[in-house]
C-alpha positions in Angstrom: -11.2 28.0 13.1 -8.1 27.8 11.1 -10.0 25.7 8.0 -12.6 28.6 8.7 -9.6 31.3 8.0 -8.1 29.5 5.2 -11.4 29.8 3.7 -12.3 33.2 3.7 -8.8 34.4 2.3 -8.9 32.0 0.0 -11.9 33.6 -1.5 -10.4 37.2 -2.7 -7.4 34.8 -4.3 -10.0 32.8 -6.3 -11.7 35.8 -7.8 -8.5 37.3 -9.0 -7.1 33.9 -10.4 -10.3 33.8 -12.6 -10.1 37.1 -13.7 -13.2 38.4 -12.4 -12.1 41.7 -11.2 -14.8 44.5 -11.9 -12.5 46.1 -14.6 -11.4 42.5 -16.3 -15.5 42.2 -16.4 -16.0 45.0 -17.9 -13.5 44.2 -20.6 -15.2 41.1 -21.2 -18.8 42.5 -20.7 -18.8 46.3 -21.3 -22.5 46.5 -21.0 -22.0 45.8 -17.5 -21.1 49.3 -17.0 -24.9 50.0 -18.0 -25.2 49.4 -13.9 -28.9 49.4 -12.8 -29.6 49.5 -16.5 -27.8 46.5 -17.4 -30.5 43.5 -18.1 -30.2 40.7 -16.3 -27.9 37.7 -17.4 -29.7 35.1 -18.2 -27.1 32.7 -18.0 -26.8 29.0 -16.5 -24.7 29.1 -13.4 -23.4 26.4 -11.0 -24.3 25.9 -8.1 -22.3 24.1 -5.0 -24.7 21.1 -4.1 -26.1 21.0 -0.6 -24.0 19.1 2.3 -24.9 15.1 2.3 -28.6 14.8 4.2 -29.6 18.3 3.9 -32.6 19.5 1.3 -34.2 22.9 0.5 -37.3 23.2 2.1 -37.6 27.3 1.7 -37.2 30.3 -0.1 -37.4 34.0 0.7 -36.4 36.8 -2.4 -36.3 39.8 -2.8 -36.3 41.0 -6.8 -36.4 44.5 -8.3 -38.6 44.7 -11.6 -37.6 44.0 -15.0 -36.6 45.7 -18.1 -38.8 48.8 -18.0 -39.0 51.9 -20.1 -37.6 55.0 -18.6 -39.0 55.8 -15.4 -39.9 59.2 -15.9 -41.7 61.1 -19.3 -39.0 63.3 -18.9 -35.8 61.6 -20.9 -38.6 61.1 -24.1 -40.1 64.4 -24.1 -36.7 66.3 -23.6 -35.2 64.7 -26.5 -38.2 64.9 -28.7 -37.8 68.8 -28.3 -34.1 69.0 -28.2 -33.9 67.3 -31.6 -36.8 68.5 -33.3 -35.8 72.2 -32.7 -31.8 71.1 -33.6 -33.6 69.8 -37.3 -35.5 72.5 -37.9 -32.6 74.8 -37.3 -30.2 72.2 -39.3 -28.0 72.0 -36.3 -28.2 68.4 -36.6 -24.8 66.4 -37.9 -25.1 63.6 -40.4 -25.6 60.8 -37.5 -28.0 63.1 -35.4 -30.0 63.1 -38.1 -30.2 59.4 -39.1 -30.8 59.0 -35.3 -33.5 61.9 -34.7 -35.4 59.7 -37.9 -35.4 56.6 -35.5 -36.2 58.8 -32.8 -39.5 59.6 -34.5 -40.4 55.5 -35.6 -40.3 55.0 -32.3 -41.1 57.7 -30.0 -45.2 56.8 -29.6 -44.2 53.6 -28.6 -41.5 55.1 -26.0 -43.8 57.6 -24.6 -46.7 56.0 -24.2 -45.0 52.9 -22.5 -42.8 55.1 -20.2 -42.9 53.2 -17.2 -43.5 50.1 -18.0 -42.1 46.8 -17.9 -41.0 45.4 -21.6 -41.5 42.4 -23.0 -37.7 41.6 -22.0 -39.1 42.4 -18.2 -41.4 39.9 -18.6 -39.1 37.5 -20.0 -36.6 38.3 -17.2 -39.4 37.4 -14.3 -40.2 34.1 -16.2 -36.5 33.0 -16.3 -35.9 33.7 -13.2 -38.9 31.6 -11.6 -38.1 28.6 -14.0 -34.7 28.4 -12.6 -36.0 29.1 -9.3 -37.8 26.3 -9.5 -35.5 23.7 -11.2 -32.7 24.6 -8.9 -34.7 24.0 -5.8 -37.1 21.0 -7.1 -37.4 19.8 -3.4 -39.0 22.8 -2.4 -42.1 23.3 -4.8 -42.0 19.2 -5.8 -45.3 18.5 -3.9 -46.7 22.2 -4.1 -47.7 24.4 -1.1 -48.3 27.7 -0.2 -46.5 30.5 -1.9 -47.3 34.4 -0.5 -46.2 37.0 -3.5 -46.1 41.1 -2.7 -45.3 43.7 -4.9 -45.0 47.4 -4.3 -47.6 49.8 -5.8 -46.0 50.2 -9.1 -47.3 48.5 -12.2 -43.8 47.6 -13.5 -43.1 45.6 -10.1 -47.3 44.4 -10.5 -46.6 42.4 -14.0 -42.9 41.8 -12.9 -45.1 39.6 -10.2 -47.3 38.2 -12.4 -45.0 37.1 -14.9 -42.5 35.4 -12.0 -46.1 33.5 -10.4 -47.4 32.4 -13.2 -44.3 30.6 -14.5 -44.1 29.3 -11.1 -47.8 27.7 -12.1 -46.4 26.2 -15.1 -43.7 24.6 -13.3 -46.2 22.8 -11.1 -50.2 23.7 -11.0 -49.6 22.4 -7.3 -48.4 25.5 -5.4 -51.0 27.7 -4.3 -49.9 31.4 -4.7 -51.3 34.4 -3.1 -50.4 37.8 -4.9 -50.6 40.9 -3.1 -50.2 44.9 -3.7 -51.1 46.6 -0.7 -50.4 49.6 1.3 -50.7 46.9 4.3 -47.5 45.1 3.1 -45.5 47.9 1.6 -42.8 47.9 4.8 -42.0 44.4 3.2 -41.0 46.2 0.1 -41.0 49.6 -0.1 -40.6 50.8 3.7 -40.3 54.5 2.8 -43.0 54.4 0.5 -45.4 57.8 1.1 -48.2 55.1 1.2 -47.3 52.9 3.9 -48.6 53.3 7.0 -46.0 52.1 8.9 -43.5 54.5 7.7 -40.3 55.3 9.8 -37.5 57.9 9.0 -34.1 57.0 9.4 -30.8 59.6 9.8 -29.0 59.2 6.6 -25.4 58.5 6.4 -22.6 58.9 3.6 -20.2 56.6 2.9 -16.7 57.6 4.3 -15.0 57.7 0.6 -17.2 60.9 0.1 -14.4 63.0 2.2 -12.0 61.6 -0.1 -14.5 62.1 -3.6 -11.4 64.8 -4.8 -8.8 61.8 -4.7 -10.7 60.5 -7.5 -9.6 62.0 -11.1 -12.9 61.8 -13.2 -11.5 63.1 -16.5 -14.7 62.5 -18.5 -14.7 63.7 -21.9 -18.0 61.7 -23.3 -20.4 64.2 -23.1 -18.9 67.1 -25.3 -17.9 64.0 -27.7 -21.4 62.7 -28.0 -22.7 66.5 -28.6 -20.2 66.8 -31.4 -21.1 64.0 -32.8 -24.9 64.8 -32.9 -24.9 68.5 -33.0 -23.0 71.1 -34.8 -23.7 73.0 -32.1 -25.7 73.3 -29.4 -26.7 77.0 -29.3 -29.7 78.6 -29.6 -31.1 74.7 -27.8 -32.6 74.2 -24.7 -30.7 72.9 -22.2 -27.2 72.9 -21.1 -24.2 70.4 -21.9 -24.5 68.1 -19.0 -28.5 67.9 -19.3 -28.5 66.7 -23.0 -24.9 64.4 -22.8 -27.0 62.8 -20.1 -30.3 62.5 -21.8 -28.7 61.2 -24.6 -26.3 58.4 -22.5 -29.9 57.5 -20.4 -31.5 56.6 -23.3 -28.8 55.0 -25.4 -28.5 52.4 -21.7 -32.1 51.7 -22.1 -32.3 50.6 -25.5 -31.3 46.8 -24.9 -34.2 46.8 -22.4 -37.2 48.2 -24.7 -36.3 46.4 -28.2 -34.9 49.5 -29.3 -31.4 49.1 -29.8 -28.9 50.5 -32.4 -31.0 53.8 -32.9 -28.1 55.8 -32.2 -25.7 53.9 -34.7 -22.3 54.8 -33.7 -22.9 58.1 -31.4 -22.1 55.9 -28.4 -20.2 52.9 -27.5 -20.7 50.3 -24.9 -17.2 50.9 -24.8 -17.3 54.2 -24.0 -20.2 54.3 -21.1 -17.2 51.3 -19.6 -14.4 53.9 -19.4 -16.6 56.5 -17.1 -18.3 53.7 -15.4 -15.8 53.6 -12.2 -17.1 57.2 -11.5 -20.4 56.1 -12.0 -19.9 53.5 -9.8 -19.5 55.9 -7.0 -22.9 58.1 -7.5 -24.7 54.9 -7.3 -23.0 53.5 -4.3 -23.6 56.7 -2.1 -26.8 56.9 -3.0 -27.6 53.1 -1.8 -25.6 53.7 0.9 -27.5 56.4 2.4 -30.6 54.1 2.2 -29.6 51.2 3.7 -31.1 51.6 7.2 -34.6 53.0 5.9 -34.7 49.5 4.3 -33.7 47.5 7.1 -37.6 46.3 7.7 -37.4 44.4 4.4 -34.8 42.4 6.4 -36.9 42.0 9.3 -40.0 40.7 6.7 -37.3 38.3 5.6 -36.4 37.4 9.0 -39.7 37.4 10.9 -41.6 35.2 7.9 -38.4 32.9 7.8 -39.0 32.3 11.8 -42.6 31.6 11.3 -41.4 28.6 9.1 -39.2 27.1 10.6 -41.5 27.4 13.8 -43.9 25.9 12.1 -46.0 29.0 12.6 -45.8 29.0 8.5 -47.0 26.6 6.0 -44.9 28.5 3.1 -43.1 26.9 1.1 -41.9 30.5 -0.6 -42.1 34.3 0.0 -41.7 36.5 -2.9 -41.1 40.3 -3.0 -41.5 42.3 -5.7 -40.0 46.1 -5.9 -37.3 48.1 -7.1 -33.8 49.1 -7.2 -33.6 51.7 -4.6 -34.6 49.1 -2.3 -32.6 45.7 -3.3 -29.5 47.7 -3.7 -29.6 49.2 -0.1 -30.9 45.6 1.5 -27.6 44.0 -0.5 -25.4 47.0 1.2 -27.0 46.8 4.6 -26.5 42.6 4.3 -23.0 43.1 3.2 -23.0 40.8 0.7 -20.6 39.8 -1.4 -18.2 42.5 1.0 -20.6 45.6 -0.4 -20.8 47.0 3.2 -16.6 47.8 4.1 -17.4 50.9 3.1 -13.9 51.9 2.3 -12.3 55.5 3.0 -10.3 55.4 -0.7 -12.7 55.7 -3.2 -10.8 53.6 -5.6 -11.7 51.1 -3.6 -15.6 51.1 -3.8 -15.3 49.1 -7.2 -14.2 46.4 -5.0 -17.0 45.8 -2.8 -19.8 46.9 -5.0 -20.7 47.2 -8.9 -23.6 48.7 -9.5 -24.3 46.0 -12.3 -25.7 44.0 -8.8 -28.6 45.8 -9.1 -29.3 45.3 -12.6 -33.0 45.1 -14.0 -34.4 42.0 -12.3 -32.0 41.8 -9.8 -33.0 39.7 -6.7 -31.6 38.3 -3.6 -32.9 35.0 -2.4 -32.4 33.0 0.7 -32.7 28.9 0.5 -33.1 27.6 3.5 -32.1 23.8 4.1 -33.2 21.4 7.0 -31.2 17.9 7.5 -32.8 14.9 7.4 -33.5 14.3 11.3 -35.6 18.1 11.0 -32.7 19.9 13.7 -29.8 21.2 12.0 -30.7 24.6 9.3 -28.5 26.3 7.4 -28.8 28.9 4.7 -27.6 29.5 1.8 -27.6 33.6 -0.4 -27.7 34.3 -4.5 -27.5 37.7 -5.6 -28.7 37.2 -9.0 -28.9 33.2 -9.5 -25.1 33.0 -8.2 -23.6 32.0 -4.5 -22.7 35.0 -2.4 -21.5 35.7 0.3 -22.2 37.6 4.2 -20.0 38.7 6.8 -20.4 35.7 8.7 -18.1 32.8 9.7 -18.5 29.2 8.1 -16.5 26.1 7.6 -19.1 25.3 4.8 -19.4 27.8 2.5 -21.6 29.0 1.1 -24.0 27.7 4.0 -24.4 29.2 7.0 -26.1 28.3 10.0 -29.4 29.2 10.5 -28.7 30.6 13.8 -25.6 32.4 12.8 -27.7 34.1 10.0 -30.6 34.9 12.3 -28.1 36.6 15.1 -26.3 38.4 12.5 -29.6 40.2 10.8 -30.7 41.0 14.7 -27.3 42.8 15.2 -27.9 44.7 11.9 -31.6 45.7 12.5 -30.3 47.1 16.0 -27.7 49.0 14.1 -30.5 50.1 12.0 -33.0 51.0 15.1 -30.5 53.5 16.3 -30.7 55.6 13.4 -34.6 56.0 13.6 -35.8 59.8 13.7 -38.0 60.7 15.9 -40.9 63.1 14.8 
């Protein structure tokens, strides 16, 4: 117990000595602060090598889709009407007009992608899988069966494609089944309309919410970015907060659709950093109020990791394909990496969660391990390619015992269950 203590507050002390606090990242990385916007890394990490005797003989993720256009017509339309009327009426500075002429090269190809994943998406999916595979060559060495479901959505369809078929390059051998189904949407989008075995859940706020006025939010980026495209903004539709935000959605996107630098100098990575602690906060209240209406993802997890282990399963692999609004509650409801403490000071929340961990092509995934005599399991988490960790106790980290994982996820789905609404 004591090398099990030392451990876990050792951890916090580690992080700080590297100088990984969310606000020394974002000094580093400023395009962090993008937060579900922010394209996945695709960087090398390390990874801590199994305990002598043990192999990976399973794997069960979870990934939202790629790099996408924006996911409504809305943002394109909006600012296809806001800056064509500000031209006409030569409200437009100097820089908004250089940026309403880019506007215009690339506004068909904006508009009639919105939606849909990008070629960086696709990219994203196939990177992931390769590494996937080459981290964990014992598991997909001799092939086997791999099961792959994606929600209803065609950016989470091709997200799925892209990750399988890379898989299939890595080795012709594994058999994989691709699904998108209103039978297996309560594996990836329980509260989707469509599935039929829908179940509404009591929302609940995160306690920093009675403390929101603590926080001082003195933003001052909208009324600098309308100055610096508009010479003013009367007579145009839409107020001050609707067009700032417009205008800061679609300067985040760029990087993801092969569109950046059309806005030259109107924003700054630099600048979407300083407001991003604020930000921060929308995004982890509304996760946070999800996170039971997503707990049967973690039973699918759970239930088809059983099955292997039983030997009920031949898989070798099950892969989920969906979105943000669904990953990021699942990673709260887990608590990994400390996102569930759910602190009362809102100053606080940057601590436990960054909404960077549920960039575009985010994913959890679960590698289970067996030792050599087939008895002992353990389990081991990466958010994002990298070793996190859960509320759990180990003297091994970051493996856990199989049975200490599957106890825990029971506990939480009970949690969950008491929060089911009747109808």
């Amino acid at each position: 117990m004591r090398k099990i203590l030392l451990l876990l507050s050792l951890i916090p002390l580690l992080t700080l000595a590297q100088g990984t606090t969310p606000l020394e990242q974002l000094k580093s990385e400023p395009r962090k602060a993008y937060g579900t916007d922010y394209p996945y890394p695709m960087k090398e990490v390390w990874l801590t090598p199994a305990p002598r005797g043990y192999k990976p003989f399973y794997i069960s993720h979870y990934g939202r889709h790629g790099s996408r256009y924006y996911w409504n017509n809305h943002l394109y339309k909006e600012l296809d009407t806001l800056l064509t009327e500000a031209h006409t009426k030569h409200l437009l500075t100097a820089d908004g007009e250089v940026f309403y002429s880019k506007f215009l090269d690339a506004k068909y190809d904006m508009i009639t992608k919105c939606t849909e994943l990008s070629d960086l998406g696709w990219e994203q999916h196939q990177y992931i899988a390769r590494t996937m595979y080459n981290n964990f060559r014992d598991v997909f060495r001799h092939g086997g069966n791999v099961l792959a479901i994606s929600s209803l959505s065609g950016r989470c369809v091709i997200s799925m494609a892209s990750f399988c078929e890379e898989l299939k390059q890595c080795n012709p051998n594994i058999e994989i089944r691709e699904q998108s189904s209103r039978s297996t949407l309560d594996g990836v989008v329980p509260d989707d309309k469509q599935n039929p075995l829908k179940k509404d859940f009591a929302e609940q706020r995160p306690r920093f919410e009675n403390n929101r006025n603590l926080f001082h939010n003195n933003d001052s980026l909208p009324q600098t970015i309308i100055r610096r495209v508009f010479t003013t903004t009367e007579g145009l539709p839409g107020d001050m907060r609707q067009i700032s935000g417009n205008l800061i959605n679609l300067y985040t996107s760029l990087p993801s659709i092969g569109h950046e630098g059309m806005m030259g100098n109107i924003i700054s990575d630099e600048e979407i950093a300083a407001r991003w602690e604020n930000e921060n906060l929308g995004t982890y209240t509304w996760l946070f109020t999800s996170r039971n209406k997503m707990s049967p993802i973690v039973r699918d997890i759970l239930t088809k990791a059983e099955d292997v282990i039983s030997g009920k399963s031949t898989r070798i692999a099950d892969l989920r394909f969906g979105h943000d609004a669904c990953l990021g509650p699942v990673t709260l409801l887990l608590g990994v990496n400390g996102s569930d403490l759910d602190p009362e000071d809102p100053y606080k929340v940057k601590d436990c969660y960054q909404n960077w961990m549920t960039c575009k092509a985010s994913n959890l995934q679960f590698v289970f391990y067996r030792d050599k005599r087939g008895q002992d399991i353990l389990v081991k988490c990466l958010l994002n390619g990298s070793e996190a960790s859960l509320p759990l106790q180990t003297d091994n980290y970051p493996y856990y015992k199989w049975q200490d994982f599957r106890k825990f996820c029971l506990d939480r789905l009970a949690q969950a269950q008491k929060n089911i609404v009747e109808n």
